[in-house]
C-alpha positions in Angstrom: 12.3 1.8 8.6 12.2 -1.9 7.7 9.2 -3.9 6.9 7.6 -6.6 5.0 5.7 -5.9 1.4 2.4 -7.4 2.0 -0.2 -5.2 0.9 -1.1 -3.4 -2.2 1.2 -0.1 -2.9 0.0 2.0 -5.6 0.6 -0.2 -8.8 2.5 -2.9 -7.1 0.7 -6.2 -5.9 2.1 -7.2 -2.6 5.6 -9.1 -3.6 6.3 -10.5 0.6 10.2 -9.2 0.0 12.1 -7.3 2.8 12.6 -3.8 2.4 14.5 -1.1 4.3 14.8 2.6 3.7 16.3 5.2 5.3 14.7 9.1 5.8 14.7 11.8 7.7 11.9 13.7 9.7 12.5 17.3 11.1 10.1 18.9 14.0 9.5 22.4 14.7 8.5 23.1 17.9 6.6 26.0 20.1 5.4 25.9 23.5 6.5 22.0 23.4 4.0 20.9 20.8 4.6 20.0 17.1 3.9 22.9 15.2 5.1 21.4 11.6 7.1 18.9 9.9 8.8 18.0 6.8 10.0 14.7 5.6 12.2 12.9 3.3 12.4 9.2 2.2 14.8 7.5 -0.3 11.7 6.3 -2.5 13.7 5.5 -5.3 15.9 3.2 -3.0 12.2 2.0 -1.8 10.7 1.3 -5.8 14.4 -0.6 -6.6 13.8 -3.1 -3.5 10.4 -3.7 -5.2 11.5 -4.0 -8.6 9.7 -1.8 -9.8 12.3 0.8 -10.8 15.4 0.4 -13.2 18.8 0.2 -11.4 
């Protein structure tokens, strides 16, 4: 996902930088509907594009 920082997030005031992160979403399925999910995104690499995080 990429997008621009322009609203409030938690602690951080909106800084207008660039961020990207990657994650990955898995489906199950049952009679062709979504039955449940579970998901996974590189916050920390999120928090670092921010500055918010050490590193």
């Amino acid at each position: 996902m990429a997008a621009t920082h322009t609203g409030q997030f938690f602690d951080t005031p909106p800084t207008g930088r660039q961020i990207a992160i990657t994650g990955t979403v898995i489906y199950q399925f049952a009679a062709g509907k979504i039955v449940a999910s579970w998901g996974n995104w590189d916050n920390l690499g999120l928090m670092r594009q921010l500055r918010v995080s050490p590193g």
